[in-house]
Residue, then its C-alpha position, 0 to 999 in steps of 0.5 A: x123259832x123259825x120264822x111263819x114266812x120261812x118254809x120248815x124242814x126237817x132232816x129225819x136219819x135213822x139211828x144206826x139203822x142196819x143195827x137198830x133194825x136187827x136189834x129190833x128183830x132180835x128182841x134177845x139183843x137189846x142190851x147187848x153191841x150188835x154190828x151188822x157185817x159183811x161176813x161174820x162166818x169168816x170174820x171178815x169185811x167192815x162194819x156197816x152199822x153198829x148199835x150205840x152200845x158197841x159204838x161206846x166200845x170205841x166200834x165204829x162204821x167202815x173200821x174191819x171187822x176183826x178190830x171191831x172184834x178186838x175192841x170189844x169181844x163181845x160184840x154180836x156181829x150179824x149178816x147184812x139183809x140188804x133187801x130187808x132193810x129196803x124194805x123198812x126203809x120204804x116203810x118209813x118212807x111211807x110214815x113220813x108220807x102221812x105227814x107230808x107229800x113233799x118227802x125226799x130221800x136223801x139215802x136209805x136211812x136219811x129223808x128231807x121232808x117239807x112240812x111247811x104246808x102241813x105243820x099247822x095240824x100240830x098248831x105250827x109247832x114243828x117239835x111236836x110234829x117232829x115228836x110224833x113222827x119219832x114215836x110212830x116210827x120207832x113204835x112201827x119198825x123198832x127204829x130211833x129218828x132224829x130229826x134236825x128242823x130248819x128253814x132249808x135242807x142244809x141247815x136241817x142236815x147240820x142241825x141233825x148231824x152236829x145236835x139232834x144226833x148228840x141229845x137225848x131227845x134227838x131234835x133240834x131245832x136251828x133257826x136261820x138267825x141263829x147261825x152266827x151264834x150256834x153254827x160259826x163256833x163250830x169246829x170246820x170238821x163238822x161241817x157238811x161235805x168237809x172231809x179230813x183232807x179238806x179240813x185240813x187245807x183249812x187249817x194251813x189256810x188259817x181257819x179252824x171254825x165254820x165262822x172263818x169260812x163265813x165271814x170270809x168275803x167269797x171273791x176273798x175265798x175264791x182266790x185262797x182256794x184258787x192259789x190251793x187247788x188251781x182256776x177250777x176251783x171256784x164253785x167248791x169255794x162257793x159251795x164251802x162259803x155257801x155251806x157255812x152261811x147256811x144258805x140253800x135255795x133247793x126245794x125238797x123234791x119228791x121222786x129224786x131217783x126217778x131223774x134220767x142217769x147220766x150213766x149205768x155203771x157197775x164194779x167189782x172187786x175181784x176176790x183174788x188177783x186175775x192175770x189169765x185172760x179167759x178170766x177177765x174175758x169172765x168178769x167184763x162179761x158178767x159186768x157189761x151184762x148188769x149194765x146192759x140189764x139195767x140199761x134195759x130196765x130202765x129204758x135206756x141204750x148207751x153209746x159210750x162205754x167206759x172201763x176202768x181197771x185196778x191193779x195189784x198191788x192196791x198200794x201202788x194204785x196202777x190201773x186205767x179209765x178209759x172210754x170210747x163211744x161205740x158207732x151206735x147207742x146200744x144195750x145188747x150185752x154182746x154188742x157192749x162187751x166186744x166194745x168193753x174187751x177192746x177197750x181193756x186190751x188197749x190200755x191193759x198193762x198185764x199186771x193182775x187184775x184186783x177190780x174193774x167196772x165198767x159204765x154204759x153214757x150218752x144216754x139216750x131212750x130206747x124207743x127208737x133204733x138203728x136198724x143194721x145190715x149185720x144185726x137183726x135188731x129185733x131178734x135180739x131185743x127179743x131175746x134180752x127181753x125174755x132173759x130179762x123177764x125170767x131174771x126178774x122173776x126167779x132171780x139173778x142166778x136164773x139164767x148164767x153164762x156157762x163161763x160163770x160157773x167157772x172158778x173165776x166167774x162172781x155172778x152166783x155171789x154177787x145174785x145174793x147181794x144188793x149193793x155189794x152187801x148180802x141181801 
């Protein structure tokens, strides 16, 4: 078990979370593969979630949906409803939050929680604790947790991901002392943060198991990885050493996403190639103007904008990103734009146009500004404010530029999702 002097962690991550919440709506669904989808009226998209049953099909997340179809005919494939699983998303948040005040979102559907403080309400016994929160969870939302405990936030996520994700129960418990024995053995591909292109350096570097990268001396690795990857290469050398002891000192930290952003950005995919300019001028605008409204949102103005741009064909991967840093920090989307357009037409080589996006840093609050000779500052933060107040209140679509309602504009569309999914 865990030590008394050591803090306990846990890693709770929803089970399939967008499925499991749709199977929960949809009682008539139970026993039945249920995917959730980007567009099953066209059967097009990826797989964004899908149930253990479809995933014993071989479906799995991120593959197209028209494969998905072909492994398994059966399978229910359902629209995503973005802000609906937010929402249960908080709410489960909110459960975790009656166990302990130190609750750390990780992503939507995964929460670090400290319960060192509270775990001697369940007589320290962090299993039974854990127990109850899986059966107030699934009782409240319909939605299966599994809860990986340990003494730091790393341990906690591999114990989650490589055991609690795999046993009935959906708990495990891993105590620091026994990472040599229960952690080293495994395969370097299990490990947190090691992707097939990493795992495989591994493997011509001559090891296969998380216990090579451990008990190989740091300044050892260091030199391995800077004869692979160059002299920067030192601190993903700790990290990777880090990872594999097990070793974390970062506490879990409420309100993560309340921290400044070092930039405001925003993407599109285009849903065909665009070469005209007219259409472009379209997509920039639309683009600078979600960056300039969250900048507002959050109180920020920006004086470096940054475009990047892909080009057909994707396999060739032509495309550019570039910045420059404008005469003074701003969050007037007209002002951004005209930025953002001579930005592109700088290093635009005239190939078609598959995705661009654009990014407001150098951050700084809007509170104070500088006043110029050929602007009136005033009228115009004025104005971004009451268009503001209306898109908050009736929604995105509320108020449009006439150039996106042309056949090139994705403003309408991209007002039903969230993240790029449908709301």
């Amino acid at each position: 078990m865990i030590s008394a002097r050591e803090r306990t962690i846990f890693l709770a991550d929803c089970q399939s979370f967008y499925a499991s919440i749709e199977k929960a709506d949809h009682p008539g669904c139970q026993n039945k593969p249920v995917a959730v989808a980007g567009d099953p009226a066209r059967r097009s998209g990826i797989i964004l979630a899908a149930c253990p049953i479809a995933k014993s099909f071989g479906v799995t997340t991120a593959e197209r949906l028209g494969e998905a179809i072909r492994k398994c005919p059966g399978l229910v494939v359902m629209r995503p409803r973005m802000q609906h699983y937010i929402d249960i998303s908080l709410m489960i948040t909110d459960i975790y939050r009656e166990y302990t005040d130190l609750v750390e979102v990780f992503s939507i559907d995964e929460q670090f929680l400290d319960v060192s403080g509270s775990l001697h309400l369940f007589q320290g016994d962090p299993l039974a604790m854990a127990r109850s929160i899986q059966q107030k969870v699934l009782k409240q939302t319909g939605v299966w947790v599994r809860i990986g405990i340990s003494s730091n936030k790393m341990l906690a996520k591999l114990a989650t991901d490589i055991w609690a994700k795999k046993n009935e129960s959906g708990l495990y418990v891993l105590p620091k002392a026994n990472v040599p024995e229960a952690l080293w053995p495994q395969p370097i591909p299990k490990m947190f943060g090691v992707g097939s292109r990493m795992a495989a350096h591994f493997t011509r570097l001559g090891m296969y198991q998380i216990g090579d990268i451990a008990q190989t001396p740091l300044p050892v690795l260091k030199d391995k990885f800077r004869a692979r990857f160059g002299k920067q290469s030192d601190i993903q050398a700790e990290v990777m050493w880090r990872t594999a002891n097990g070793l974390d000192d970062s506490p879990v930290t409420p309100r993560t996403f309340d921290a400044a952003p070092k930039s405001v950005s925003h993407m599109m995919t285009l849903p065909r190639d665009y070469a005209e300019q007219d259409e472009i001028d379209t997509v920039l605008l639309e683009l600078v103007e979600e960056v300039c409204r969250d900048c507002r949102r959050k109180g920020y103005m920006g004086q470096v904008v940054t475009v990047s741009c892909l080009c057909s064909p994707y396999d060739a991967r032509l495309g550019f990103s570039r910045q420059m840093k404008m005469a003074d920090p701003s969050h007037h989307t007209n002002t951004v734009y005209e930025a953002a357009k001579r930005l592109f037409y700088r290093h635009w080589n005239t190939l078609p146009v598959r995705r661009l996006g654009v990014a407001l840093s150098g951050l700084a609050s809007d509170q104070g500004y500088q006043l110029t000779l050929f602007e009136d500052q005033v009228k115009l933060r004025a104005l971004d404010k009451a268009t503001d107040l209306i898109k908050d209140r009736y929604g995105s679509a509320a108020i449009m530029r006439a150039s996106s309602l042309t056949t090139s504009g994705q403003a309408r569309e991209r007002a039903r999702k969230i993240g790029g999914h449908y709301k």
